[in-house]
C-alpha atoms as one frame of an Amber mdcrd trajectory, in Angstrom:
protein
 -30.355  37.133 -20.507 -32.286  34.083 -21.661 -29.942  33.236 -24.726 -26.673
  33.667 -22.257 -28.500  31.730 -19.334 -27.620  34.325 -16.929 -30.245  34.524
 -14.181 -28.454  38.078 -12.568 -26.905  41.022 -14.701 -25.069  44.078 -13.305
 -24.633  47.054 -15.403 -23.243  50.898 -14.597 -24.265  54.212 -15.846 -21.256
  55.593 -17.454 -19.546  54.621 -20.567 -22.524  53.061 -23.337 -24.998  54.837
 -21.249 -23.667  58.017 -21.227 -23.997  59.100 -17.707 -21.627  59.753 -15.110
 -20.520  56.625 -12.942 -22.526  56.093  -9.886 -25.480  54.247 -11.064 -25.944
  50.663 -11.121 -28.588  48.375 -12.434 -29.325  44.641 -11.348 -31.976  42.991
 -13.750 -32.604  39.194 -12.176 -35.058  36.997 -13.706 -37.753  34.372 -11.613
 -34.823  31.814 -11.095 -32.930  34.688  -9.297 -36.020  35.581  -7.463 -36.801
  32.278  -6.082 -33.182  31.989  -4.864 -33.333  35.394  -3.063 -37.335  34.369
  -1.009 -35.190  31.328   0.280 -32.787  33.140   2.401 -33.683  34.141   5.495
 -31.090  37.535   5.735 -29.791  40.026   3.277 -28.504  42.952   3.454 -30.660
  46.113   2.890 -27.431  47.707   0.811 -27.288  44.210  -1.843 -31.567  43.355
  -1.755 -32.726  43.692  -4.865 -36.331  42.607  -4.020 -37.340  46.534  -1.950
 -35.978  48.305  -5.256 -37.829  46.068  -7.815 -40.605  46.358  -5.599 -40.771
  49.882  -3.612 -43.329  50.249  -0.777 -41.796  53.819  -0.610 -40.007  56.077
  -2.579 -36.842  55.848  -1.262 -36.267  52.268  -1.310 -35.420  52.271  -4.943
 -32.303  53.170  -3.630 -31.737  52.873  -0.301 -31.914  56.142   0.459 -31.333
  59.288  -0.933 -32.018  59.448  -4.579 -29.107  60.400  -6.810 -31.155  63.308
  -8.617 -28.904  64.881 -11.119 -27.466  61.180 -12.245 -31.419  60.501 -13.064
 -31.727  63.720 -14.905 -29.178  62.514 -16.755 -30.234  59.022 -17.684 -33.267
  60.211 -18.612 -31.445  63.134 -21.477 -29.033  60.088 -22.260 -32.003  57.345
 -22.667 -34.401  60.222 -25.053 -30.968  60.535 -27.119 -30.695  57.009 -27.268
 -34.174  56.109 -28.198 -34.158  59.120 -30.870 -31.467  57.082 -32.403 -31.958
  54.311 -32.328 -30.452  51.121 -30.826 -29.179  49.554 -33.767 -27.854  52.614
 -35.463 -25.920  53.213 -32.645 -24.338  49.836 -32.562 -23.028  50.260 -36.218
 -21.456  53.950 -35.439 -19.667  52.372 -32.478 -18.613  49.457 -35.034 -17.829
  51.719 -37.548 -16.157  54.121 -34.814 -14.207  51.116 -33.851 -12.995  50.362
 -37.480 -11.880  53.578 -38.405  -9.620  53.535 -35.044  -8.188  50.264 -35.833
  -7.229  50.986 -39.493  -5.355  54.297 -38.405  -3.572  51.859 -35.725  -2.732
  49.513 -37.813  -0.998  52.281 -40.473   1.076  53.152 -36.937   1.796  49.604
 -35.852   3.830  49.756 -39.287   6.332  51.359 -38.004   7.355  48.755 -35.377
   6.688  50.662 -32.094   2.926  50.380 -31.719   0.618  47.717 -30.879  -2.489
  46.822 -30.654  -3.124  44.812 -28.051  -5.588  42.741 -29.554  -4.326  41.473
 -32.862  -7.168  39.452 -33.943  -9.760  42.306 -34.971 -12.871  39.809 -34.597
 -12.080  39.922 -30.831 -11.422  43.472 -30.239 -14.205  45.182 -28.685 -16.553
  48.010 -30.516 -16.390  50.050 -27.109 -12.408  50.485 -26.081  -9.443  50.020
 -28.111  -6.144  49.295 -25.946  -2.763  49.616 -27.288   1.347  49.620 -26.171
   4.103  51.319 -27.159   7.909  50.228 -25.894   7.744  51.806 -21.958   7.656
  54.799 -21.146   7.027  55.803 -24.472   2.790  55.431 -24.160   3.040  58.012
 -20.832   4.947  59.733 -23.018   2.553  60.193 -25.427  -0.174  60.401 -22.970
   1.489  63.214 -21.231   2.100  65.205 -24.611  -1.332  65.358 -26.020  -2.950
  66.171 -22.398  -0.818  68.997 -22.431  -0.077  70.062 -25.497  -4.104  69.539
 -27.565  -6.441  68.718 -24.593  -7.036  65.235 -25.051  -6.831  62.384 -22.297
  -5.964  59.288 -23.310  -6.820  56.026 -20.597  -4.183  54.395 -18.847  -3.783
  50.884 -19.342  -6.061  49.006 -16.443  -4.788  45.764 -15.025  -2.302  45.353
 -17.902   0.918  45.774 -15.047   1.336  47.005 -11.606   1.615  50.913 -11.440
   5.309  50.499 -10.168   5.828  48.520 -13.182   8.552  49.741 -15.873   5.564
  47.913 -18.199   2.938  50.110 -17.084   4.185  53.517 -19.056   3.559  51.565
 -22.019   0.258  50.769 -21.614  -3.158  53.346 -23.109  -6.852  52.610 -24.631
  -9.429  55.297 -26.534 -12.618  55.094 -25.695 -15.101  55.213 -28.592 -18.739
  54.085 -27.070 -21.422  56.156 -26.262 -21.847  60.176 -27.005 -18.809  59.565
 -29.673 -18.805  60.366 -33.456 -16.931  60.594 -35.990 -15.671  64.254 -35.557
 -14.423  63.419 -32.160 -12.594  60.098 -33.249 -11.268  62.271 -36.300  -9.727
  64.626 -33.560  -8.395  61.938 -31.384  -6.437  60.534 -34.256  -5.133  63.677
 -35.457  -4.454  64.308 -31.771  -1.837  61.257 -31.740  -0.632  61.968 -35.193
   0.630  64.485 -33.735   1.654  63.071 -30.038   3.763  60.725 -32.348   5.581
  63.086 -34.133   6.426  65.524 -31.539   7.848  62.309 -29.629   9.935  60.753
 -32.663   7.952  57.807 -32.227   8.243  55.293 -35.559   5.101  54.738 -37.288
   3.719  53.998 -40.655   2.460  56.716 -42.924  -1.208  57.372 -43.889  -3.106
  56.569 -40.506  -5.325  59.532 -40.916  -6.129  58.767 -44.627  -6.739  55.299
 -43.267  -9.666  56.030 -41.059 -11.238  59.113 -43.174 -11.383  55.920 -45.624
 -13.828  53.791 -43.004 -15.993  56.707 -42.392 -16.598  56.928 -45.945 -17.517
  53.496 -46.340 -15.068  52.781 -48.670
């Protein structure tokens, strides 16, 4: 917080943290703090000062505690501590690379995209891609039912009445992710693809194996 200059960060629970969404975390430094003593009213719901500061149990939260989200932070911290933090940043990097060399192999054969071309702006957590509309629904649809595996939807990328929309889906590769599951999402598409006719380059698979073997 002190190299960004941000006096306030807001975090959730799911995704790097590995627990189901519902939990949210403010961290505010003495800047913030001063701020908040000055005003006369907040709102119980948006205070941070009772839940950094608890005269009772409750008020950590405002009420009820969420009890089986905090069971589950506290498995998901002990797995990330046992890790370690910065060996889990390089298996989402590497994660993220293997991905992105198998979509790359596709976007060869003219119908996929990522959406981010420029790989030292794409982000180690999500990778989103297109395909011509409807043809990413498409392929979402067919490896839901066909080999179990959801793929996201493209968020905020068109409205959901949108001919553009269909085209639109991300993989997630953060948190409780390795390298068998991203092998089995690929392979998963591989085969989405081919079932659909959908153009793409040869080799995608042999592309990522290629990253996780740090070649």
């Amino acid at each position: 917080m002190d190299a960004w200059g941000a006096d306030v960060v807001l975090t959730g629970s799911q995704k790097g943290l590995m627990v189901p969404p519902g939990l949210g975390f403010v961290f505010f430094n003495d800047r913030a703090a001063r701020v908040r003593d000055a005003m006369e009213r907040v709102s119980l719901y948006w205070d941070w000062r009772p839940r950094a500061n608890p005269e009772m149990f409750y008020q950590y939260w405002n009420g009820t505690a969420p009890t089986h989200h905090l069971f589950g932070l506290r498995a998901a911290l002990d797995m990330i501590l046992a890790e370690g933090m910065e060996a889990i940043w390089e298996r989402h990097a590497r994660l993220a690379r293997a991905i992105w060399a198998a979509c790359e192999v596709w976007a060869e054969g003219g119908a996929l995209a990522l959406n981010v071309s420029d790989p030292g702006f794409r982000s180690h957590a999500v990778t989103s891609l297109r395909l011509p509309p409807p043809q990413g629904t498409a392929l979402r649809d067919w490896v839901q039912d066909n080999v179990g595996l959801t793929l996201g939807i493209g968020l905020g990328m068109a409205p959901p009445g949108d001919p553009a929309w269909h085209g639109f889906f991300r993989f997630g590769h953060m948190g409780h992710v390795n390298g068998q599951m991203v092998m089995g999402l690929l392979g998963g598409v591989e085969a989405g693809l081919a079932a659909l006719d959908i153009p793409r380059g040869a080799g995608a698979l042999e592309a990522a194996a290629a990253v996780m073997a740090g070649r």
